[in-house]
C-alpha positions in Angstrom: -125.1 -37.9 -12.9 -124.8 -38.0 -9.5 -123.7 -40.9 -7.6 -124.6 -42.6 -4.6 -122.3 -41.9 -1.4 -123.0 -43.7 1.7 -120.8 -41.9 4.9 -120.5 -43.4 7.7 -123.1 -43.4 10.3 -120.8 -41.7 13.1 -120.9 -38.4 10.6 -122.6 -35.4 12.1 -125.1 -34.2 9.6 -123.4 -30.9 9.1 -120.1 -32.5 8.4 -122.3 -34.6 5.6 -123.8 -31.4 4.3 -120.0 -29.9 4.0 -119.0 -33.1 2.2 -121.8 -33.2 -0.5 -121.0 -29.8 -0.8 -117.3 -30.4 -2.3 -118.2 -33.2 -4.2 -121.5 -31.6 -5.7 -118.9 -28.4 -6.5 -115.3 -29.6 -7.5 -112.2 -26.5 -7.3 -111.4 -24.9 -9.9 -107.8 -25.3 -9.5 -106.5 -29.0 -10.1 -103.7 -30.8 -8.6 -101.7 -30.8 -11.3 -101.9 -26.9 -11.5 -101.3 -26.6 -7.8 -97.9 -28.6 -7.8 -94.4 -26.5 -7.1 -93.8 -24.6 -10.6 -90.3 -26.2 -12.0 -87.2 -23.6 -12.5 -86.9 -22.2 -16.1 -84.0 -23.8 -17.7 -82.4 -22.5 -20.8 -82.3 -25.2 -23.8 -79.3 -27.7 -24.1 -76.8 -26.0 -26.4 -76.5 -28.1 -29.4 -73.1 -29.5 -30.0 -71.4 -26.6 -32.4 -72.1 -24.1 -29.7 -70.9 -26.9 -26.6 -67.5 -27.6 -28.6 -67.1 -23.6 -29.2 -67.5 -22.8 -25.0 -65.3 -26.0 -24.4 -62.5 -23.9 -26.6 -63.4 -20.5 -25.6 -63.5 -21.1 -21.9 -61.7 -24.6 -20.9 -58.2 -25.7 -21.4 -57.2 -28.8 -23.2 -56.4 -31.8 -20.9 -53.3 -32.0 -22.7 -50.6 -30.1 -24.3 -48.5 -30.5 -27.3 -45.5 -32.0 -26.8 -42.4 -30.4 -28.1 -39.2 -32.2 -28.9 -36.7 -31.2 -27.0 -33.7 -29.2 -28.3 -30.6 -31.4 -29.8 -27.5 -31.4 -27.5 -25.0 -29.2 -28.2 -21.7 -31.7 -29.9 -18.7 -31.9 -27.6 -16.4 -30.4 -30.2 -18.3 -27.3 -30.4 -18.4 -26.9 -26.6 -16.0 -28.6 -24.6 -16.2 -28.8 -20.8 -14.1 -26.5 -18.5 -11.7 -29.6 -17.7 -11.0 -30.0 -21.1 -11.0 -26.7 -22.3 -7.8 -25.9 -24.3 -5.6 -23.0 -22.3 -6.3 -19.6 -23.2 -3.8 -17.7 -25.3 -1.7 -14.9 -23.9 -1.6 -11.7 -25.1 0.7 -11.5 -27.5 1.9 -15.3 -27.3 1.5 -18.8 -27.4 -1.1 -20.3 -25.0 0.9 -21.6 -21.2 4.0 -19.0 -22.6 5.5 -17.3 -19.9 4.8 -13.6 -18.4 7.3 -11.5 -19.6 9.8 -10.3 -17.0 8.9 -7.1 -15.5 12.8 -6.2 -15.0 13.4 -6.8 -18.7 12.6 -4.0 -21.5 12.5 -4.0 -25.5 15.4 -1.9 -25.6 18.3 0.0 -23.6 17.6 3.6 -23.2 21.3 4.1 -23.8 24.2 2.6 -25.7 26.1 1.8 -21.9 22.9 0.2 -20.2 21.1 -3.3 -21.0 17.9 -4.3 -21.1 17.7 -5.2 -17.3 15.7 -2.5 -15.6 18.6 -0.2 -13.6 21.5 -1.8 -15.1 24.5 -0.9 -16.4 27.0 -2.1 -18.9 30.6 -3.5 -17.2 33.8 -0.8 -17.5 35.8 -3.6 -19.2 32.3 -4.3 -22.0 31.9 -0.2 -22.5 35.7 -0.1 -23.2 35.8 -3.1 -25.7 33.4 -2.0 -27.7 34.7 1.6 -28.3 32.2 3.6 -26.0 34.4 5.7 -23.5 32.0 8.9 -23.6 28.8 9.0 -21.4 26.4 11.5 -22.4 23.5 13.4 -20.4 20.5 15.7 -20.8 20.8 18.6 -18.2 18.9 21.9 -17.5 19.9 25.4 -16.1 17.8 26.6 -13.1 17.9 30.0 -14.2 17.6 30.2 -18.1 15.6 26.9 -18.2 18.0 26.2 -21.0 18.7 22.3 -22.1 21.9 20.8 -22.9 24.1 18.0 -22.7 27.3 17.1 -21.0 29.9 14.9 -21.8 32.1 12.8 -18.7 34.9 10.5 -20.0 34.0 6.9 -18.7 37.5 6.0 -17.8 38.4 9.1 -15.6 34.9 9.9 -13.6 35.1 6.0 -12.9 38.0 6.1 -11.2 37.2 9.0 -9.2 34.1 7.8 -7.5 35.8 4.3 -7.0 38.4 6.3 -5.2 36.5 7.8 -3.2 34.4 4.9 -1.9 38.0 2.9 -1.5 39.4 5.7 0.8 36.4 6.4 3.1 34.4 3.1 3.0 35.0 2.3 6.5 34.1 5.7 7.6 30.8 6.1 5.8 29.1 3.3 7.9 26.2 2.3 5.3 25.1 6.3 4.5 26.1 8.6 1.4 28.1 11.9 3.0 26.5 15.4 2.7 28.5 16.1 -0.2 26.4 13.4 -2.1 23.8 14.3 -1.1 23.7 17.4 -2.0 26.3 17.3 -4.8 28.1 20.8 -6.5 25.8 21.2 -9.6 27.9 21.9 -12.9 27.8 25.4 -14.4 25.8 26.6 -17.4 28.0 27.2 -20.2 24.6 29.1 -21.7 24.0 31.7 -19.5 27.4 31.4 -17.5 25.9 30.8 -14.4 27.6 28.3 -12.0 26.3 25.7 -9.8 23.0 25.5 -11.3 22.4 22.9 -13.8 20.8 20.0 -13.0 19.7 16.6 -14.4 17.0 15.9 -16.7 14.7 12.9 -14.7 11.7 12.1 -16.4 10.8 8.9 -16.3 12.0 5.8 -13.8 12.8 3.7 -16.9 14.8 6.2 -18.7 17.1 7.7 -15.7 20.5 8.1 -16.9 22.0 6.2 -14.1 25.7 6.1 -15.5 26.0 9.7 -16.1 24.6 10.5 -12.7 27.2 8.6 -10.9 30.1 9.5 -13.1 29.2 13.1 -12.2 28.3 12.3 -8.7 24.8 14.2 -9.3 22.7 11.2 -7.7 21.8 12.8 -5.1 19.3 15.0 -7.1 17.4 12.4 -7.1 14.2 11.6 -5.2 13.5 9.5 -2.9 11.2 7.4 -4.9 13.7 7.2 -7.9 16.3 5.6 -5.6 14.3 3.4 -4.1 13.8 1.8 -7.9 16.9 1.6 -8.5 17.3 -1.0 -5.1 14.2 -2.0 -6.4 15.0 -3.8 -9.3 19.0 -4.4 -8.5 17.9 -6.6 -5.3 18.9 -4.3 -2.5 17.5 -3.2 0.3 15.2 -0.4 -0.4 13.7 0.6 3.4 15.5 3.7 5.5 16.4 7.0 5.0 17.3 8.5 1.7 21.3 8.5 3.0 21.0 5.5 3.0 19.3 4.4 0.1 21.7 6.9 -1.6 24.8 5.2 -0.6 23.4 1.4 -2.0 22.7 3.2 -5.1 26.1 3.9 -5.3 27.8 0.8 -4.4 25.4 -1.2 -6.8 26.4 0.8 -10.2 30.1 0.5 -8.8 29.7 -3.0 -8.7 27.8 -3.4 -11.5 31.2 -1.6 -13.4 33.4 -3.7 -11.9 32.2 -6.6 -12.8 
């Protein structure tokens, strides 16, 4: 059916032809067909598979909490201010160092437990010890052997000696100290040539050296303990350190 347009009059008559023309023959393509086409979306996930990527690829809002761990009881650990005082080896805890100048025992019958001391003439003698023994060595058979001195006479000798020529010796041992007349070897017959045994610092017979004047065989070192641990002065040359060495065990007799 075809309906009735009226166009206006101002409407050329070719521009009337081109209008009955679209209406007479509507486009094939409608509006609807001609909109934008809408973007492909993929379905909403249904709510087992939304809660499975929430797990798999977001983090929970909120963690567990954890109870903290209990605190350790004061009795089990006490603080450093209250901490009891660790125990010494081989003591009570706060006991006192032992003192380096004091040993367990006296290397010999005639010394004490003081480090370079000797027993007094007058304690020796009272209880029945008037023989002072020492190890010794030949320089030429390399044998060992002990000699005897008799504490009585040898004493008086050296303190003789020192009496007389004290003033003269101004602080320093003489050449014949210090490089003393070794006894002879009553192995191989030899004379002058045995000497001391020194081994150790702690176990130098220091009585039997000065009662046969032999301290000057030893070293340097082995005097300067001997001032060491007797209090005396320890610095200078070894003449000098030799003749304290002697003076201190003469003293240390005599008292």
């Amino acid at each position: 059916m075809t309906q009735n347009i009226i166009f206006p009059r101002y409407m050329e008559d070719t521009d009337l032809e081109l209008v009955r023309l679209k209406l007479a023959f509507p486009s094939k393509l409608s509006p609807a067909k001609l909109a934008a086409p809408t973007p492909l979306l993929p379905p909403p996930p249904s709510s087992s598979s939304s809660s499975f990527l929430l797990k798999q690829f977001f983090l929970p809002t909120s963690l567990p909490l954890v109870p903290p761990p209990p605190l350790p009881h004061p009795s089990s650990h006490p603080s450093t201010a209250n901490s009891s005082p660790t125990r010494r080896e081989g003591g009570w805890p706060n006991a006192p160092l032992p003192d380096p100048q004091i040993t367990d025992d006296a290397p010999y019958p005639w010394a004490t437990t003081e480090r370079a001391k000797v027993r007094s003439l007058k304690d020796l003698l009272s209880s029945g010890i008037d023989k002072i023994k020492g190890d010794v060595q030949c320089k030429r058979c390399d044998r060992e052997h002990q000699i005897e001195y008799d504490l009585q006479e040898k004493f008086h000798e050296v303190d003789a000696f020192f009496t007389e020529n004290m003033d003269n010796l101004h602080n320093r041992a003489p050449p014949g100290l210090m490089s003393p007349r070794l006894p002879n070897c009553r192995i191989c017959g030899q004379n002058n040539c045995v000497k001391p045994v020194l081994d150790k610092k702690r176990s130098i017979n220091w009585l039997f050296l000065f009662l046969g004047q032999m301290l000057g065989c030893c070293k340097l070192a082995q005097l300067k303990y001997f001032c060491k641990h007797t209090k005396h002065h320890r610095t200078g040359a070894k003449d000098r350190v030799l003749f304290l060495t002697y003076v201190g065990l003469r003293k240390q007799l005599q008292s």
